[in-house]
Each structure stands twice: as structure tokens, then as C-alpha cells.
N, CA, C and O atoms as CSV, one atom per row, in Angstrom:
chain,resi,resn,atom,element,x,y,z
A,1,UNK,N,N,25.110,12.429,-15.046
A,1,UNK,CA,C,26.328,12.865,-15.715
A,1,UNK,C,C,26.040,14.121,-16.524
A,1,UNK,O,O,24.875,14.314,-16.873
A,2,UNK,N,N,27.068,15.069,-16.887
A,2,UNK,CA,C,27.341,16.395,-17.343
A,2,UNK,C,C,27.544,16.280,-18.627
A,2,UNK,O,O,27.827,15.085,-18.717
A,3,UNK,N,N,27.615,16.934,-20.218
A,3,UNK,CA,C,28.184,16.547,-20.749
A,3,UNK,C,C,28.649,17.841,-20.716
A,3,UNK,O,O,27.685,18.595,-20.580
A,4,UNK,N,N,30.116,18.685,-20.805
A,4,UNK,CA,C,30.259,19.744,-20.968
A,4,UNK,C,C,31.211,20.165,-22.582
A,4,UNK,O,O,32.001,19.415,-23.156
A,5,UNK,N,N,30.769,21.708,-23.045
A,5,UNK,CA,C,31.405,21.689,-24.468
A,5,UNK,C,C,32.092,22.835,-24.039
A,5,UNK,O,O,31.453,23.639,-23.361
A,6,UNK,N,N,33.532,23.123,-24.357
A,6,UNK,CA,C,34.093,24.535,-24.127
A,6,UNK,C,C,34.336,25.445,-25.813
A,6,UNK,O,O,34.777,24.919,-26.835
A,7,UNK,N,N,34.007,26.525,-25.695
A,7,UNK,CA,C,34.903,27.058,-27.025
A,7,UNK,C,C,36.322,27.895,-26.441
A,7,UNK,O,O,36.198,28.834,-25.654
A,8,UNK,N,N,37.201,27.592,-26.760
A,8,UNK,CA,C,38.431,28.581,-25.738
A,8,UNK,C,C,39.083,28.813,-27.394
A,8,UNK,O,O,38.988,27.978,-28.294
A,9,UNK,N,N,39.887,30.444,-27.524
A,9,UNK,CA,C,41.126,30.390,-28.090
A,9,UNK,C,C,42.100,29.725,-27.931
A,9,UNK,O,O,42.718,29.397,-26.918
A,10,UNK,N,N,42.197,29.580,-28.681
A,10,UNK,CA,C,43.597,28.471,-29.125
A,10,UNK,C,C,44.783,28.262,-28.706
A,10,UNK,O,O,45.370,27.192,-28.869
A,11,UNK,N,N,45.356,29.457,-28.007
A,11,UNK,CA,C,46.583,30.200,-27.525
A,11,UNK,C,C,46.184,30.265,-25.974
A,11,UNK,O,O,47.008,30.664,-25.152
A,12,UNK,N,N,44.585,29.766,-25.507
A,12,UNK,CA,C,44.613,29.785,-23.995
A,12,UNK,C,C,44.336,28.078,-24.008
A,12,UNK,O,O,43.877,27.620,-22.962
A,13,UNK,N,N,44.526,27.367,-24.849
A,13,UNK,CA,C,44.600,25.637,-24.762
A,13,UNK,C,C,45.210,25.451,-23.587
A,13,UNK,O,O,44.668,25.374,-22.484
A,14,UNK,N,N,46.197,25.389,-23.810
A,14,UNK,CA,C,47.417,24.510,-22.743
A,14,UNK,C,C,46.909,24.670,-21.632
A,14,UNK,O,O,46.384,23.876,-20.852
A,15,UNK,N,N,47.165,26.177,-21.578
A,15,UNK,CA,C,46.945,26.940,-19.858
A,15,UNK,C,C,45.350,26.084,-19.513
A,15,UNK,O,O,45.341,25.205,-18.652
A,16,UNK,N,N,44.507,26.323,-20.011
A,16,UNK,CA,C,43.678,25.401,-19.953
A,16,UNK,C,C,43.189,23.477,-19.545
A,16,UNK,O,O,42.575,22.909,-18.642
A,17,UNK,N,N,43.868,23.081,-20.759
A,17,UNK,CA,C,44.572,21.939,-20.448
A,17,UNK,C,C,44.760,21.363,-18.933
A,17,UNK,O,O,44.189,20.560,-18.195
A,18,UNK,N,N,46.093,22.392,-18.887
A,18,UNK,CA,C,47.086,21.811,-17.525
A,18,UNK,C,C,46.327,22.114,-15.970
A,18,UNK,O,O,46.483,21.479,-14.927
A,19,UNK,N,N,45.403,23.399,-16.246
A,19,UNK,CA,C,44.435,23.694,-15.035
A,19,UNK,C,C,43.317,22.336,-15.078
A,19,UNK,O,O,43.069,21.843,-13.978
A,20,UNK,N,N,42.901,21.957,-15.828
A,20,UNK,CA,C,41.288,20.886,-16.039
A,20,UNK,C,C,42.551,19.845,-15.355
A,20,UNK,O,O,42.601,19.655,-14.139
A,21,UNK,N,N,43.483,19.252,-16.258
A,21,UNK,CA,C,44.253,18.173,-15.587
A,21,UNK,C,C,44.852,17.962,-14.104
A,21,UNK,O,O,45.384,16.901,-13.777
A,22,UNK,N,N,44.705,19.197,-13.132
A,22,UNK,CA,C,45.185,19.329,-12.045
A,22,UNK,C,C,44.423,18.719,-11.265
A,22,UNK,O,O,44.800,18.009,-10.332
A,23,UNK,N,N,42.939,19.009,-11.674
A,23,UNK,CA,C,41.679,18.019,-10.781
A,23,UNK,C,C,41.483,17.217,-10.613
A,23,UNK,O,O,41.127,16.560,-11.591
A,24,UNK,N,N,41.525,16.407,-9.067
A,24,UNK,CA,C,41.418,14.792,-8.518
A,24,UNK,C,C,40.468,14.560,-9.799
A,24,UNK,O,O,39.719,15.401,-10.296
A,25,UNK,N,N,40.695,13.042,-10.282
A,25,UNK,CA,C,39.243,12.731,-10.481
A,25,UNK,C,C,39.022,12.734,-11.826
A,25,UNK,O,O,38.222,11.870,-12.185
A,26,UNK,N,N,39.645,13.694,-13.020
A,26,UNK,CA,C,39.132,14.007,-13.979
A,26,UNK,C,C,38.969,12.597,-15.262
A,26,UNK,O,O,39.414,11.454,-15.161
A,27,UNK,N,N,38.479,12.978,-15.971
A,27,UNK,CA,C,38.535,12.208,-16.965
A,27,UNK,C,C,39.223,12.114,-18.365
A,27,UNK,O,O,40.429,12.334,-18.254
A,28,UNK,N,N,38.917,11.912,-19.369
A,28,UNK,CA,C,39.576,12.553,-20.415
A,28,UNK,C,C,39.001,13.568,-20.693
A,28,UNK,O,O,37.989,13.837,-20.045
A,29,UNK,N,N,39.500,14.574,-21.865
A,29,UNK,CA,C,39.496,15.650,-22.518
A,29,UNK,C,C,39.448,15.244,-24.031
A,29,UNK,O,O,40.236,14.522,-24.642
A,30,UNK,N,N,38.262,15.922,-24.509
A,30,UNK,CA,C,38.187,15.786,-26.478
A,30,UNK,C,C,38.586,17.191,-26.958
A,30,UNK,O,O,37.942,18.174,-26.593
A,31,UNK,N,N,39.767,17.295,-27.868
A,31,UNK,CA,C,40.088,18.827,-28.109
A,31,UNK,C,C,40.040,18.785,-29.576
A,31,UNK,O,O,40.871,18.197,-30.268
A,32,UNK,N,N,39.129,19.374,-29.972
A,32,UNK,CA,C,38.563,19.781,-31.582
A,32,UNK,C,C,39.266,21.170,-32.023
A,32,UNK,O,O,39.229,21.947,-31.069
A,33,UNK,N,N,39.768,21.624,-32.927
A,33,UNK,CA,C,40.487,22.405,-33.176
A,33,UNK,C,C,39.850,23.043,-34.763
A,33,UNK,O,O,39.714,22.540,-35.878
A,34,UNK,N,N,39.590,24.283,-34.221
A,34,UNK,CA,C,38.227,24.940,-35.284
A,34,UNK,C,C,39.296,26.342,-35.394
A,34,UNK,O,O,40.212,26.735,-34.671
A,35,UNK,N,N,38.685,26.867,-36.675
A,35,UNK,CA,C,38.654,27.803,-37.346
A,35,UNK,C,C,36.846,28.589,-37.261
A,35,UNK,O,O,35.899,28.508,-38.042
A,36,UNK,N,N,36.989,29.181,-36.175
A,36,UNK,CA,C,35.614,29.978,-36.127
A,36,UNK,C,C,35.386,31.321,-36.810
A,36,UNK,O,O,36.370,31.904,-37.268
A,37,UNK,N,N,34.485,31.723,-36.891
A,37,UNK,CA,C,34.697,33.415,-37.909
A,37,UNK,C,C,33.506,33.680,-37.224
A,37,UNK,O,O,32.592,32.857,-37.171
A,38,UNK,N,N,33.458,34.950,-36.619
A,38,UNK,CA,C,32.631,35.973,-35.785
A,38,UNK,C,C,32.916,36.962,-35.570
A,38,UNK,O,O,34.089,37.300,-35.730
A,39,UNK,N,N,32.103,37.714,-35.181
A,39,UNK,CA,C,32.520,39.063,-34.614
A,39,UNK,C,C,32.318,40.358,-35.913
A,39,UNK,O,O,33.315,40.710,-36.543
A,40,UNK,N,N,31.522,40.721,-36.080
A,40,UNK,CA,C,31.405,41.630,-37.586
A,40,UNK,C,C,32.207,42.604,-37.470
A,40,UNK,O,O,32.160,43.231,-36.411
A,41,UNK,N,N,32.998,42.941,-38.323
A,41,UNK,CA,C,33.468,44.083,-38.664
A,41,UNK,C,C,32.876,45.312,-38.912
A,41,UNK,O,O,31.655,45.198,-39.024
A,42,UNK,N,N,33.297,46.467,-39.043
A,42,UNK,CA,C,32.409,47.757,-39.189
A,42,UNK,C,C,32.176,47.329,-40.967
A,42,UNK,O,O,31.004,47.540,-41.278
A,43,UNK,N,N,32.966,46.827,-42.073
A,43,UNK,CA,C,32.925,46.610,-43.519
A,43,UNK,C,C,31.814,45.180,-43.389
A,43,UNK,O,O,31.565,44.676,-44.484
A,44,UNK,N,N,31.182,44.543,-42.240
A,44,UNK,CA,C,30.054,43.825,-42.621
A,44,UNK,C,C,30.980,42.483,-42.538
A,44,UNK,O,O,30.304,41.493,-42.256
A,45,UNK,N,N,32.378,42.221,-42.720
A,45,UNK,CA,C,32.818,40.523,-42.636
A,45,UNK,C,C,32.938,40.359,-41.422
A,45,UNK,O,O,32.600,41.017,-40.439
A,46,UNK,N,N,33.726,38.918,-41.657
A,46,UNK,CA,C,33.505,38.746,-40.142
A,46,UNK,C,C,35.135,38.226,-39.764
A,46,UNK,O,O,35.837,37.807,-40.684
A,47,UNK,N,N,35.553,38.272,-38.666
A,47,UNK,CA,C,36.931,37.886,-38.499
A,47,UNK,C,C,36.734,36.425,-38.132
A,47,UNK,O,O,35.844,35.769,-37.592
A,48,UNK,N,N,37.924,36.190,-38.646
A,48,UNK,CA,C,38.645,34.857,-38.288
A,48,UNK,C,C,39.299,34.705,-36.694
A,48,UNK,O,O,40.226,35.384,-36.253
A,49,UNK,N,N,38.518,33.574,-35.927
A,49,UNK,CA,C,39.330,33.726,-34.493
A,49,UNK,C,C,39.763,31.786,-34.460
A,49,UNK,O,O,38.848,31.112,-34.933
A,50,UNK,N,N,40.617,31.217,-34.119
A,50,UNK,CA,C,41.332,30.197,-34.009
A,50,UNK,C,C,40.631,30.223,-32.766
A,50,UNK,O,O,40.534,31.206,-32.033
A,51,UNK,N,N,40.078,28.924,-32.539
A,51,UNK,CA,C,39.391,28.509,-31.228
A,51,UNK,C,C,39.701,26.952,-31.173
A,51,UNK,O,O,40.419,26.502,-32.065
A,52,UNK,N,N,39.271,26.193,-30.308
A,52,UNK,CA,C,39.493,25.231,-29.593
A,52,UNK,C,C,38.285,24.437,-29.066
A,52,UNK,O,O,38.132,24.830,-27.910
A,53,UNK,N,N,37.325,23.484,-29.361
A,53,UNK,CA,C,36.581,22.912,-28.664
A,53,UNK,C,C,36.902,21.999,-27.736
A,53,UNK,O,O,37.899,21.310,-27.948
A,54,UNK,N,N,36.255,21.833,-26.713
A,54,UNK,CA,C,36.575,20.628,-25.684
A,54,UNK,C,C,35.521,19.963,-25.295
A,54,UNK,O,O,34.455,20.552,-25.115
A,55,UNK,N,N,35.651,18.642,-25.107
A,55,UNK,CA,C,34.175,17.887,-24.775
A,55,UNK,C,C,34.427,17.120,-23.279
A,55,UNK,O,O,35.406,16.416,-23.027
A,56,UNK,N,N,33.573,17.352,-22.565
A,56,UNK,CA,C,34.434,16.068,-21.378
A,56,UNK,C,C,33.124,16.127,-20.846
A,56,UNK,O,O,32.460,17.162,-20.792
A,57,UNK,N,N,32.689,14.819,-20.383
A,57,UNK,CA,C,31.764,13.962,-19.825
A,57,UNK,C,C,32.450,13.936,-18.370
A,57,UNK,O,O,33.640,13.644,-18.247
A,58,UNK,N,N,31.439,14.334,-17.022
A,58,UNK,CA,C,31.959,14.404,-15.936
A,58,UNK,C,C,30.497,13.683,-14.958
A,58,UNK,O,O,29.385,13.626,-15.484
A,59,UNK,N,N,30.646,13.384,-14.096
A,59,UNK,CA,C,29.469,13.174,-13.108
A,59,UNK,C,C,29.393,14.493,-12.380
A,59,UNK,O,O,30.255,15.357,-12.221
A,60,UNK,N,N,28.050,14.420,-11.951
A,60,UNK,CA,C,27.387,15.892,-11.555
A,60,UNK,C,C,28.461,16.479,-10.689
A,60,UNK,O,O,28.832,17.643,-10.843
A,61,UNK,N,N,29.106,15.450,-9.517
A,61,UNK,CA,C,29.937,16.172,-8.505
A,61,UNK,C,C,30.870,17.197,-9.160
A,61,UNK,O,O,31.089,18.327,-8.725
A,62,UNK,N,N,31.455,16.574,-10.410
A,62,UNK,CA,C,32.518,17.218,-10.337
A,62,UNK,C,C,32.093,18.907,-11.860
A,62,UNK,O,O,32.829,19.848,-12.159
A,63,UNK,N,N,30.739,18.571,-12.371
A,63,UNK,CA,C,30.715,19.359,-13.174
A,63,UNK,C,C,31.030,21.409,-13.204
A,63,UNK,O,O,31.496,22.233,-13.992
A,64,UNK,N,N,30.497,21.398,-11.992
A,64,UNK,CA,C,30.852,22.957,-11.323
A,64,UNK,C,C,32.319,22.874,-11.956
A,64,UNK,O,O,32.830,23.353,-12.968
A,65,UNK,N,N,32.708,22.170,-11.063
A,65,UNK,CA,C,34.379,22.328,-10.522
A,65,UNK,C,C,34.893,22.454,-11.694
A,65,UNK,O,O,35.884,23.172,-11.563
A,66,UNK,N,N,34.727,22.070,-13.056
A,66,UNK,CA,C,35.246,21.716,-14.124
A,66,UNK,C,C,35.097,23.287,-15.038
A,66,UNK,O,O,35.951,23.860,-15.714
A,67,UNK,N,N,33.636,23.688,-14.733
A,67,UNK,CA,C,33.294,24.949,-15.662
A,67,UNK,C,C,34.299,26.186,-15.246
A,67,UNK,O,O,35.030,26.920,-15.911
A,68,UNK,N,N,33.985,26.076,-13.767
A,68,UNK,CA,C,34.577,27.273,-13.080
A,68,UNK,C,C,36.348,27.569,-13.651
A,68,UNK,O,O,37.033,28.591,-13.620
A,69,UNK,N,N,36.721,25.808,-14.278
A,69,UNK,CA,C,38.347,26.068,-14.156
A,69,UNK,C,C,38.230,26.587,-15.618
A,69,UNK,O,O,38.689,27.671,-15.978
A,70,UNK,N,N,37.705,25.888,-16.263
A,70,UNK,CA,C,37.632,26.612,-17.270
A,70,UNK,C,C,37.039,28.158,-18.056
A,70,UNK,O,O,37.281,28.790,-19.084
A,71,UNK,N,N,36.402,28.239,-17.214
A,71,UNK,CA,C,36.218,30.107,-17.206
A,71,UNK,C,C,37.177,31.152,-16.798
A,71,UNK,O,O,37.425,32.256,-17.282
A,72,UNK,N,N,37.726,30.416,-15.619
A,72,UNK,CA,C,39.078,31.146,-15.316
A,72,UNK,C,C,40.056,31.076,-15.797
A,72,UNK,O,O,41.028,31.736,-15.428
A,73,UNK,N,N,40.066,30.197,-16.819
A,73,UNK,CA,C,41.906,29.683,-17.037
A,73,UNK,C,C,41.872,30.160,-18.802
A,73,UNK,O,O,42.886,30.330,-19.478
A,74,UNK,N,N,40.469,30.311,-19.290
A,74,UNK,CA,C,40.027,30.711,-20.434
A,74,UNK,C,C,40.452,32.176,-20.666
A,74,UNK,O,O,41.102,32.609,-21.618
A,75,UNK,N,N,39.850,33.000,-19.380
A,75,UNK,CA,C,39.881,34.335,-20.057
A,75,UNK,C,C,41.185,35.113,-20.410
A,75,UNK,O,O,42.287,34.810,-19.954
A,76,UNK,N,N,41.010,35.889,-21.054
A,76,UNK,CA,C,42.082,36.559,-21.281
A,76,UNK,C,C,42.199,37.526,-19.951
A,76,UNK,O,O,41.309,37.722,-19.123
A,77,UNK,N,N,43.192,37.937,-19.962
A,77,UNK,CA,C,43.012,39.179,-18.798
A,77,UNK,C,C,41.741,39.358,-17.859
A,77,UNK,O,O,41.212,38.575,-17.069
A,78,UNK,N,N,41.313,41.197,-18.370
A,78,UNK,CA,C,39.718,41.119,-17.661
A,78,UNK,C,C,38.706,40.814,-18.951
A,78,UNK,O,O,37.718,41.517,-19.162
A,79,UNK,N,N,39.073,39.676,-19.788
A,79,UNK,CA,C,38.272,39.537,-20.589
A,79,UNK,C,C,37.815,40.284,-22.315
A,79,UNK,O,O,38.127,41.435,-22.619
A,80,UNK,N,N,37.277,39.618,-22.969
A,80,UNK,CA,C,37.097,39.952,-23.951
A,80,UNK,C,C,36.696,39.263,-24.977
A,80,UNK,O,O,37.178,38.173,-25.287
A,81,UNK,N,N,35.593,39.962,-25.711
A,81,UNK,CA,C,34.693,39.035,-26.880
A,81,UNK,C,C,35.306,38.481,-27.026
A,81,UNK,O,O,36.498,38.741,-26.859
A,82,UNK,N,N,34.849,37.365,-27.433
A,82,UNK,CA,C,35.485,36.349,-27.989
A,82,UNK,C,C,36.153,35.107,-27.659
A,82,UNK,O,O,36.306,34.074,-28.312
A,83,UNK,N,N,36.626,35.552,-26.134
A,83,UNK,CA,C,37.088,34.565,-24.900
A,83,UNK,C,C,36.233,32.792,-25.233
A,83,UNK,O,O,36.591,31.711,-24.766
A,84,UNK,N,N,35.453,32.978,-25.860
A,84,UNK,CA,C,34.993,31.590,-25.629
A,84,UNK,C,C,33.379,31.405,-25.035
A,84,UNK,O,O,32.639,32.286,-24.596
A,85,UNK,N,N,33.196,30.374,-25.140
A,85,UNK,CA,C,31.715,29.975,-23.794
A,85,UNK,C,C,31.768,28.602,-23.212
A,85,UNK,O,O,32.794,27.938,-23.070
A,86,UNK,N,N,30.547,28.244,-22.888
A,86,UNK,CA,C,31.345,26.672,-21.845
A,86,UNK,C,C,29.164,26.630,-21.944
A,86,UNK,O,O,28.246,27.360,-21.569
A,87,UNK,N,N,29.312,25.320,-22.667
A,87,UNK,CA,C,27.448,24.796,-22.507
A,87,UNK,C,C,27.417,23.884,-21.598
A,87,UNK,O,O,28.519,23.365,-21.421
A,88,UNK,N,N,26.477,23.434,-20.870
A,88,UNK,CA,C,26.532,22.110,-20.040
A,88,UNK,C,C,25.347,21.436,-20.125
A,88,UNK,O,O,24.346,22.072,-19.795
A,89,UNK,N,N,25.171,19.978,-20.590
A,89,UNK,CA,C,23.757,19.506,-20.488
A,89,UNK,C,C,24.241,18.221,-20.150
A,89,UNK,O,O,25.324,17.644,-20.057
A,90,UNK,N,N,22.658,17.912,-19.956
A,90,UNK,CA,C,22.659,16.593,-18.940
A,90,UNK,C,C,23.323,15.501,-20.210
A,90,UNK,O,O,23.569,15.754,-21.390
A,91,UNK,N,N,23.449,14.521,-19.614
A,91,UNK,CA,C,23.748,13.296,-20.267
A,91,UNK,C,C,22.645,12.248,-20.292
A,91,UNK,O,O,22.813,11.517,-19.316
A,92,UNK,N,N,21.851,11.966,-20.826
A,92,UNK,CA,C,20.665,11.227,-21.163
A,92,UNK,C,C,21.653,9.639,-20.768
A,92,UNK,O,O,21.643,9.027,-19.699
A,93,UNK,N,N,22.293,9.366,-21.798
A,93,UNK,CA,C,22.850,7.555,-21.533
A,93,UNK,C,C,23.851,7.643,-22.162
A,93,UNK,O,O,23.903,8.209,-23.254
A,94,UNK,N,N,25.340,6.812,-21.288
A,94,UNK,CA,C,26.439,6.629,-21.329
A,94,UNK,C,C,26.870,4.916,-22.034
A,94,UNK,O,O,26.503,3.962,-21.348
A,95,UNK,N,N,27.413,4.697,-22.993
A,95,UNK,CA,C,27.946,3.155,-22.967
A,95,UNK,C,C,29.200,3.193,-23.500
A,95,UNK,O,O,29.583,3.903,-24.429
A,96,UNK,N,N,30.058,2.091,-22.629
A,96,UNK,CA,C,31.564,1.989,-22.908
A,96,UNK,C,C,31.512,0.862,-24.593
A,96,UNK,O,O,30.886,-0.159,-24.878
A,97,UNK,N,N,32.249,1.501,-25.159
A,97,UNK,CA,C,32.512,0.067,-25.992
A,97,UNK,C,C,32.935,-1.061,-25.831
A,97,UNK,O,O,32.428,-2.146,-26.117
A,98,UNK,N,N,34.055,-0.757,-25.279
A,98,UNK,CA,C,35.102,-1.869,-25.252
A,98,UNK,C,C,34.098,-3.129,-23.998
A,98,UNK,O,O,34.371,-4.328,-24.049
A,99,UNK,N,N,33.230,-2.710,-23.199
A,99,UNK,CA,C,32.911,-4.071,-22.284
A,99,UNK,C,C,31.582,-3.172,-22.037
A,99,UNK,O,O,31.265,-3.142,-20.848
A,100,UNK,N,N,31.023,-2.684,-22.612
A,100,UNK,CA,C,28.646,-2.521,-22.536
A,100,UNK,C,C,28.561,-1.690,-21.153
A,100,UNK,O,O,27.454,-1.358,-20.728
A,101,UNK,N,N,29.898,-1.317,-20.366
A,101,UNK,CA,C,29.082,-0.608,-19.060
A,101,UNK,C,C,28.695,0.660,-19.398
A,101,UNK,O,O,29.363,1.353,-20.166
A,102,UNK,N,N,27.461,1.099,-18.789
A,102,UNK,CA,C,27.404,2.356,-18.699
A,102,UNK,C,C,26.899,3.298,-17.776
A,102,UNK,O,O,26.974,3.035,-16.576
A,103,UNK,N,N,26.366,4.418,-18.181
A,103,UNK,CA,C,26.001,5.462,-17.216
A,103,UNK,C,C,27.240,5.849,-15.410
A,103,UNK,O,O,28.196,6.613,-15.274
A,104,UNK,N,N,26.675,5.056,-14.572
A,104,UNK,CA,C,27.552,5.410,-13.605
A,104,UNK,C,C,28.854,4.613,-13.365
A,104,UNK,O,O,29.617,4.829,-12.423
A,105,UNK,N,N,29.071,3.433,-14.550
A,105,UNK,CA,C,29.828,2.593,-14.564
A,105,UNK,C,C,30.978,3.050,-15.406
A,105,UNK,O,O,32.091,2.532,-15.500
A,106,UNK,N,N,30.419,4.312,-16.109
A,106,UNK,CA,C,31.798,4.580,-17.064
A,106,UNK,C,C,32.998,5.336,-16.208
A,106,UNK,O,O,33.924,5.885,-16.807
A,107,UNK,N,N,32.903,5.322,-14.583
A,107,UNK,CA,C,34.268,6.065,-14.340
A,107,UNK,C,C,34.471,7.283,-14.137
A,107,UNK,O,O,35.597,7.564,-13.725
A,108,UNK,N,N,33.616,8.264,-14.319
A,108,UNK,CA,C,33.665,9.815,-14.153
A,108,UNK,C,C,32.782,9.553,-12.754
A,108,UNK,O,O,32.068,8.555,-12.660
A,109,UNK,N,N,32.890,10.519,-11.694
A,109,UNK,CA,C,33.012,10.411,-10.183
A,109,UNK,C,C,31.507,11.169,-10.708
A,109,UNK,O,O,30.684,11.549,-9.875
């Protein structure tokens, strides 16, 4: 299993969203909603950018499929600082609460 983290602006959520949700298969979506500050100014501060985290646990098949939508559905136009990034690491061990299954038992393909 995948665990994947997105940072997207805030204002490319939805569009986002509704592309990840189109995919056979998917699972849920965790959407964290941050106030990030980056990007230095020429005066040395730093701006304020409204971003968006996302967390979703996928099995290997489908992890590509998942980044790719979200790189595309992320960017702005032809892009631009700030657009976001997308990390992916393995998943060491999975357990459901509600009934102890885990790893390939939790349901993500």
C-alpha cells in the first residue's frame, strides 16, 4: 500500500476532488485545510498561500493513477510556484478499527 500526501491550492480543491472521485476503485480522501506561508518576497517575508492537504491510502495498483490525477487537475494553467507537490511512501502496516483487519484487508485495490 501507498500512502499518498497532496499540497494543492485551495481554489483547485474541488476540481481536484471530483477528478480523484471519478476513479474505479478509490477510497476515501482526508482534506486538511492549511494556511501555508512561502515563497519570499523581494522585502524578505513571506506570502500567505491557502492550500489544501490530502491524505489517501491506495494499494500499489492504483497509486500512479492517483498522483498523475492529481498533478493534472492541480496545476494551474502551464503552472506555477506554488501549485502544490504530491509525496508518496510506502505504507509499513494498515489496521481497521472498527473489526482488527488489516494491510490488504482494508479495501483499497
Amino acid at each position: 500500500m501507498k500512502e499518498i500526501k497532496a499540497y494543492v491550492r485551495e481554489h483547485m480543491l474541488d476540481k481536484v476532488i471530483d477528478a480523484l472521485a471519478a476513479i474505479p476503485g478509490m477510497p476515501g480522501i482526508a482534506v486538511v485545510h492549511l494556511r501555508e506561508y512561502g515563497h519570499a518576497t523581494e522585502e524578505g517575508g513571506l506570502v500567505r498561500i491557502d492550500m489544501a492537504k490530502l491524505e489517501i491510502d491506495v494499494g500499489d495498483a492504483l497509486a500512479d493513477r492517483v498522483v498523475e490525477t492529481i498533478v493534472s487537475h492541480a496545476r494551474t494553467g502551464s503552472g506555477h510556484p506554488g501549485d502544490g507537490r504530491v509525496f508518496v511512501s510506502d505504507l509499513g502496516r494498515a489496521v481497521r478499527i472498527a473489526d482488527g483487519g488489516h494491510d490488504s484487508d482494508m479495501g483499497a485495490p
